[in-house]
DRENTI-137488 format. One record per residue: residue number from 0; z, x, y of N, C-alpha, C in turn. Coordinates in Angstrom, 3 decimals. Layout:
DRENTI-137488
<atom i="NUM" n_zz="Z" n_xx="X" n_yy="Y" ca_zz="Z" ca_xx="X" ca_yy="Y" c_zz="Z" c_xx="X" c_yy="Y"/>
...
END
This chain:
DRENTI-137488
<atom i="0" n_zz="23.945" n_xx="8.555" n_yy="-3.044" ca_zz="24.209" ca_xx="9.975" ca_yy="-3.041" c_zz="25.232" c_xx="10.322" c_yy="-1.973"/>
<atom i="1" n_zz="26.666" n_xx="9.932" n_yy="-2.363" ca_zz="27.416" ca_xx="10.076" ca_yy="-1.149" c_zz="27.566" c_xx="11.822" c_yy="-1.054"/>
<atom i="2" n_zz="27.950" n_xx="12.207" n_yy="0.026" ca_zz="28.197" ca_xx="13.950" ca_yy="0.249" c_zz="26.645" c_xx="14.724" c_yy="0.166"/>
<atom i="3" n_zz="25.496" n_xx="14.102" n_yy="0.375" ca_zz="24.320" ca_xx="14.689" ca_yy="0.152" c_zz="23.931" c_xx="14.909" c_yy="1.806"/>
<atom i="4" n_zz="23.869" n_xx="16.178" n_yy="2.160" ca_zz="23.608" ca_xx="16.606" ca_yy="3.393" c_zz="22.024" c_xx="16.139" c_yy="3.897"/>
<atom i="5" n_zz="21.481" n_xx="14.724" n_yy="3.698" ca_zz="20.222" ca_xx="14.126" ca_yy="3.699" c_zz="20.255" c_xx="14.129" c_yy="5.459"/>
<atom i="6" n_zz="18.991" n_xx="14.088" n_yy="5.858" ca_zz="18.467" ca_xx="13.609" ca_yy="7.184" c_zz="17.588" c_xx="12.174" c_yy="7.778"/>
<atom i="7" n_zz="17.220" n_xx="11.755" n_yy="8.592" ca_zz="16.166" ca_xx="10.503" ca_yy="8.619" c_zz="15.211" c_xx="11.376" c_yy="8.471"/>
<atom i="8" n_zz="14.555" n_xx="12.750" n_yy="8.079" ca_zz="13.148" ca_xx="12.601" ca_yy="7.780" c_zz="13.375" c_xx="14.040" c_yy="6.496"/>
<atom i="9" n_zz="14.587" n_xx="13.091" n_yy="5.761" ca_zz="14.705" ca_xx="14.366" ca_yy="4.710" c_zz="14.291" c_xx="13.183" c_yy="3.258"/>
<atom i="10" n_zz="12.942" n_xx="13.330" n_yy="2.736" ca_zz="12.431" ca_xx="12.680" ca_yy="1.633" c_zz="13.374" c_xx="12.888" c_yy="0.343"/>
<atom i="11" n_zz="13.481" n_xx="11.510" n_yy="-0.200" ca_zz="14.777" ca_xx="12.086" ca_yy="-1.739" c_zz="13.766" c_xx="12.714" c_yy="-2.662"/>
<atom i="12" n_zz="13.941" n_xx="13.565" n_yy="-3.595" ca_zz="13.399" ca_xx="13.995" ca_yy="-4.649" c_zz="12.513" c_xx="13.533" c_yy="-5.359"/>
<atom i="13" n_zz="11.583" n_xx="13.324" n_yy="-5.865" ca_zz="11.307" ca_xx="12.381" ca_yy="-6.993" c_zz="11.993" c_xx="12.503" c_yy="-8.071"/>
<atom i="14" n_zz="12.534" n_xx="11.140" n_yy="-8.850" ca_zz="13.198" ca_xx="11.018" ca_yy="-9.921" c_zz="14.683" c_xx="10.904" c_yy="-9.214"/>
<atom i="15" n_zz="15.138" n_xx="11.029" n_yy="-8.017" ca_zz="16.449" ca_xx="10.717" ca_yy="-7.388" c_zz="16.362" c_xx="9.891" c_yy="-7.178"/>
<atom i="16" n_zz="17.349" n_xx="8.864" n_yy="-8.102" ca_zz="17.896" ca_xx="7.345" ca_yy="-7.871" c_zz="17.832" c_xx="6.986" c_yy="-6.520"/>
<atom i="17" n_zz="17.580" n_xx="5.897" n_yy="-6.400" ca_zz="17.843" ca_xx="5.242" ca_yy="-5.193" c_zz="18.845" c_xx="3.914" c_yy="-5.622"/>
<atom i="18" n_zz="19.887" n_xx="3.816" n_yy="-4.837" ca_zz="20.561" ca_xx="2.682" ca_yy="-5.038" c_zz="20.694" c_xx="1.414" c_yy="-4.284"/>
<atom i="19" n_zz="21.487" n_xx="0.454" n_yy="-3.815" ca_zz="21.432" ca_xx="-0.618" ca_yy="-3.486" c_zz="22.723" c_xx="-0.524" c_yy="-2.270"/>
<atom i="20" n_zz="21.876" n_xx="-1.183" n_yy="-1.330" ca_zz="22.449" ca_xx="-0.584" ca_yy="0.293" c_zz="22.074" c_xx="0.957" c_yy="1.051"/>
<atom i="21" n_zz="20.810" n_xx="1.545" n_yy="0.300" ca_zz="20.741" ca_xx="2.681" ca_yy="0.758" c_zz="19.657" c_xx="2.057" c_yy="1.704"/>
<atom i="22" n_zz="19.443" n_xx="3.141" n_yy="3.061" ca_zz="18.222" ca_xx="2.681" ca_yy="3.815" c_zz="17.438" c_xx="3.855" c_yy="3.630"/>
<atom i="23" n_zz="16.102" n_xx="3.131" n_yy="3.522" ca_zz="14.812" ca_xx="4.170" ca_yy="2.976" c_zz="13.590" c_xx="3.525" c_yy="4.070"/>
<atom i="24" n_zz="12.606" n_xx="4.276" n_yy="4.166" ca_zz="11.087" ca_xx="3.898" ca_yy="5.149" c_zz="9.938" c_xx="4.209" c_yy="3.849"/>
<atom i="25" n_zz="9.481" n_xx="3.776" n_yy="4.111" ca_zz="7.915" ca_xx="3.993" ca_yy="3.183" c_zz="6.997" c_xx="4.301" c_yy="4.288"/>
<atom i="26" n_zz="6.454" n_xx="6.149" n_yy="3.339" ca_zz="5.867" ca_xx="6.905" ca_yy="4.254" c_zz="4.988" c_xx="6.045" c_yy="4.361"/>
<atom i="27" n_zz="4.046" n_xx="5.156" n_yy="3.622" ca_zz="2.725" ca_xx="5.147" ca_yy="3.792" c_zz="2.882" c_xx="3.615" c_yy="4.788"/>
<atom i="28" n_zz="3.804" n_xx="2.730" n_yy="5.370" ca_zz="3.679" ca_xx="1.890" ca_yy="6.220" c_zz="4.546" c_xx="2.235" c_yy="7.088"/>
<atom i="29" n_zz="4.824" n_xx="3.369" n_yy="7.723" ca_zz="5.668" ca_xx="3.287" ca_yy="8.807" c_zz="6.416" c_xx="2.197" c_yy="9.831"/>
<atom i="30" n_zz="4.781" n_xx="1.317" n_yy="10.211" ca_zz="5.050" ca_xx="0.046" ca_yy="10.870" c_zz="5.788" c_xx="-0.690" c_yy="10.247"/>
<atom i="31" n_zz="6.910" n_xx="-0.817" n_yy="9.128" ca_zz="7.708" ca_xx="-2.079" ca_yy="8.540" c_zz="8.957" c_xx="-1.323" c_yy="9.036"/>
<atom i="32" n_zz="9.069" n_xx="-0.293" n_yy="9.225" ca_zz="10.560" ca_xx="0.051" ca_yy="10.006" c_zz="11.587" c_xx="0.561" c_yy="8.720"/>
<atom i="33" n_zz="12.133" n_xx="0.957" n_yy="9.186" ca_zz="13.445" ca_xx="1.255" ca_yy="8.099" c_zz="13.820" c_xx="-0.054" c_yy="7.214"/>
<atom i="34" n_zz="13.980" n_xx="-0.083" n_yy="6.319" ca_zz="14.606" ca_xx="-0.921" ca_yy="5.187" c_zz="15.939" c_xx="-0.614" c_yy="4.403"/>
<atom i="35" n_zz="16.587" n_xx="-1.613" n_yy="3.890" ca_zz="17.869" ca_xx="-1.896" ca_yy="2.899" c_zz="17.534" c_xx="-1.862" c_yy="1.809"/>
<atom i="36" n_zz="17.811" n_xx="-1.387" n_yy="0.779" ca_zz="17.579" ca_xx="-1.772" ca_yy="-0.562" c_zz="18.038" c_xx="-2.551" c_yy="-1.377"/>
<atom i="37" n_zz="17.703" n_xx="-3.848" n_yy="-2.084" ca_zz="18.509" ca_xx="-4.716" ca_yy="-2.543" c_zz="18.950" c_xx="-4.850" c_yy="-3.553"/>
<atom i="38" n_zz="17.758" n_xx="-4.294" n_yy="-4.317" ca_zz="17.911" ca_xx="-4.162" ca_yy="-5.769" c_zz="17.253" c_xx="-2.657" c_yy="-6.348"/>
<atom i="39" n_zz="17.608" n_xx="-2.124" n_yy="-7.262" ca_zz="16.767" ca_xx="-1.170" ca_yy="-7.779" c_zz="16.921" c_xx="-0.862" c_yy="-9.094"/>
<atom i="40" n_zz="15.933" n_xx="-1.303" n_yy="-10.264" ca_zz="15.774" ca_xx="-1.895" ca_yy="-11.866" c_zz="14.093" c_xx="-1.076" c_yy="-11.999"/>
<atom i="41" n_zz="14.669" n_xx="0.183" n_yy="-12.616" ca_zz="13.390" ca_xx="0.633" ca_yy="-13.096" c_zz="13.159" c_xx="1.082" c_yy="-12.244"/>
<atom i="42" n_zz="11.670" n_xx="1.173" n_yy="-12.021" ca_zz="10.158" ca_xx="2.036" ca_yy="-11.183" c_zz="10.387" c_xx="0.532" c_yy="-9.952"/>
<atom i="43" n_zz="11.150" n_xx="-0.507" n_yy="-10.189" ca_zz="11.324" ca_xx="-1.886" ca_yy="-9.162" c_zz="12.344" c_xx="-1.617" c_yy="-8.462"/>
<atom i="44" n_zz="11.771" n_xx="-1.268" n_yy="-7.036" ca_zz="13.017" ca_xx="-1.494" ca_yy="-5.833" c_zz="12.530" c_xx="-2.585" c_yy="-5.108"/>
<atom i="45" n_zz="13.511" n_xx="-3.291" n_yy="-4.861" ca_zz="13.464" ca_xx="-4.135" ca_yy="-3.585" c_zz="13.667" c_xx="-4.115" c_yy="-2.277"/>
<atom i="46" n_zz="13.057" n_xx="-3.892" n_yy="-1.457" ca_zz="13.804" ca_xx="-3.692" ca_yy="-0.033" c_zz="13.190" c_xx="-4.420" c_yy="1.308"/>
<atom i="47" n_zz="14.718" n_xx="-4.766" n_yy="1.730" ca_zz="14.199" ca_xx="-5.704" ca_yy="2.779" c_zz="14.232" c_xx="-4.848" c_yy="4.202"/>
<atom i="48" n_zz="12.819" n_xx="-4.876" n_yy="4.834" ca_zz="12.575" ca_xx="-3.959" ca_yy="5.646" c_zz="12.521" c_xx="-4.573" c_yy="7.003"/>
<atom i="49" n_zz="12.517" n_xx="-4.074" n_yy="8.004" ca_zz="13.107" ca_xx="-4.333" ca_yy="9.329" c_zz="11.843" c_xx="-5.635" c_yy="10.151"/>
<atom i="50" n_zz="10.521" n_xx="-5.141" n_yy="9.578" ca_zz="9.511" ca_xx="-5.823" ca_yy="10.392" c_zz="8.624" c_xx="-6.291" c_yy="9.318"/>
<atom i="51" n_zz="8.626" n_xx="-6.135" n_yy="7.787" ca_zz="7.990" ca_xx="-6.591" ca_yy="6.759" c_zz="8.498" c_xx="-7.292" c_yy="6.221"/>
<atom i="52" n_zz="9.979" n_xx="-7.442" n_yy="5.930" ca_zz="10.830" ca_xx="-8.428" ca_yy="5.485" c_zz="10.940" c_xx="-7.776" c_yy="3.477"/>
<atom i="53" n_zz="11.427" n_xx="-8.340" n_yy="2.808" ca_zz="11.313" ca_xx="-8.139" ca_yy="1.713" c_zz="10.239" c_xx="-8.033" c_yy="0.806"/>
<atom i="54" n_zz="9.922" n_xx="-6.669" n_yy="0.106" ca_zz="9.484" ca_xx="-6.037" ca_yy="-0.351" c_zz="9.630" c_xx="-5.174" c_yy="-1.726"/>
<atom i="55" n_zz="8.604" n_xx="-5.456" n_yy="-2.948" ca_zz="8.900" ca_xx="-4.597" ca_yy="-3.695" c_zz="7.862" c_xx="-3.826" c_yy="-4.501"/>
<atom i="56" n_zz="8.820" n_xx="-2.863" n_yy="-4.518" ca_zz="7.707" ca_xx="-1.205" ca_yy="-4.070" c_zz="7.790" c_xx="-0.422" c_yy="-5.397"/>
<atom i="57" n_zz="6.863" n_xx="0.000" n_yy="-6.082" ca_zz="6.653" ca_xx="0.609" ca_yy="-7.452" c_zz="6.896" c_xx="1.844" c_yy="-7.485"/>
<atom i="58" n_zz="8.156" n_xx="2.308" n_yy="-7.628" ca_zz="8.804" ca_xx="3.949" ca_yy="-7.499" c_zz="7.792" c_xx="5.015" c_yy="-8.653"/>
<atom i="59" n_zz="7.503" n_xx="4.044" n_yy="-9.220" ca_zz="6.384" ca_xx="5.265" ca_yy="-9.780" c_zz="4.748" c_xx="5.429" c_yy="-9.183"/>
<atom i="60" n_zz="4.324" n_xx="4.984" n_yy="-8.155" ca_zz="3.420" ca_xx="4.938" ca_yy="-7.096" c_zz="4.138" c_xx="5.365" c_yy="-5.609"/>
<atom i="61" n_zz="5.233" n_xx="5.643" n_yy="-5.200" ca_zz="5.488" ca_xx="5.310" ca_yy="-3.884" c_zz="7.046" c_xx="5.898" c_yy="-3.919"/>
<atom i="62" n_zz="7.314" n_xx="7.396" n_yy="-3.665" ca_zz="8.425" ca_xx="7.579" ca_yy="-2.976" c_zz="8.758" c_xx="7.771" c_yy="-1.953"/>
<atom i="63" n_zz="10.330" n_xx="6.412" n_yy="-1.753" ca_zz="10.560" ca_xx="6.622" ca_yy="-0.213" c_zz="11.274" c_xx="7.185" c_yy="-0.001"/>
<atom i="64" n_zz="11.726" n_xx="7.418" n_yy="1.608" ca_zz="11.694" ca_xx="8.531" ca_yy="2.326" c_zz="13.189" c_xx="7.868" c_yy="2.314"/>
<atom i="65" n_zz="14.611" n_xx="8.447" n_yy="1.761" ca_zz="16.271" ca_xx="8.149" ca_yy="2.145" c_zz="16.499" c_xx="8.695" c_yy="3.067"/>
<atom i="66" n_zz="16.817" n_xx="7.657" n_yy="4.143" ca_zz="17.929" ca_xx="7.954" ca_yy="5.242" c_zz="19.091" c_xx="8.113" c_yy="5.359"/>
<atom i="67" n_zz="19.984" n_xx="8.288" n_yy="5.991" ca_zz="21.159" ca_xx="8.643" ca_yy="6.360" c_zz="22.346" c_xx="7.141" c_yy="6.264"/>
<atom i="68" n_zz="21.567" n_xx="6.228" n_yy="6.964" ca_zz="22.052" ca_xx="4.847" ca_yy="7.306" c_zz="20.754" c_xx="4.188" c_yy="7.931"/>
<atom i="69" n_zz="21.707" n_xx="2.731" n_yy="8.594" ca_zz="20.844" ca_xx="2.139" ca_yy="9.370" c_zz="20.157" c_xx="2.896" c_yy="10.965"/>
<atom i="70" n_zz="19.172" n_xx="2.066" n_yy="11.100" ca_zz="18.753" ca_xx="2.291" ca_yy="12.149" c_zz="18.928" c_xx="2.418" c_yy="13.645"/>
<atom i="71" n_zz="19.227" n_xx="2.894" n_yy="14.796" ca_zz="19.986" ca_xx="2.729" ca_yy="15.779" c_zz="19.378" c_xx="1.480" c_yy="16.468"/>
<atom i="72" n_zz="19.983" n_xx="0.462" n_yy="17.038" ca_zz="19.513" ca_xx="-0.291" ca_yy="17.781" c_zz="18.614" c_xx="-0.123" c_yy="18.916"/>
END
């Protein structure tokens, strides 16, 4: 969603695509940290997350939260 005035704690829509290289958090594990998205096919995203490592998350159970970018060091 390039030009989308999004925030780090501005949740995408439900039913708003998520694409591949976007960084997203999953409200319900906070502790895995911000994540990349690697793939996204269907209700199947993949994302490899900062402290969980790769992950894939059932968009029709579980919308995550789009960030802006990566995470600050």
């Amino acid at each position: 969603m390039p030009d989308s005035p999004e925030s780090p704690d501005t949740p995408r829509l439900p039913g708003a695509p998520i694409e591949p290289g976007a960084w997203v958090r999953h409200p319900g594990q906070p502790d895995w940290g911000a994540g990349q998205v690697q793939s996204a096919i269907g209700d199947r995203i993949t994302v490899n997350f900062e402290h969980a490592g790769k992950v894939m998350v059932n968009a029709a159970h579980v919308t995550l939260d789009l960030l802006d970018g990566p995470p600050d060091p």
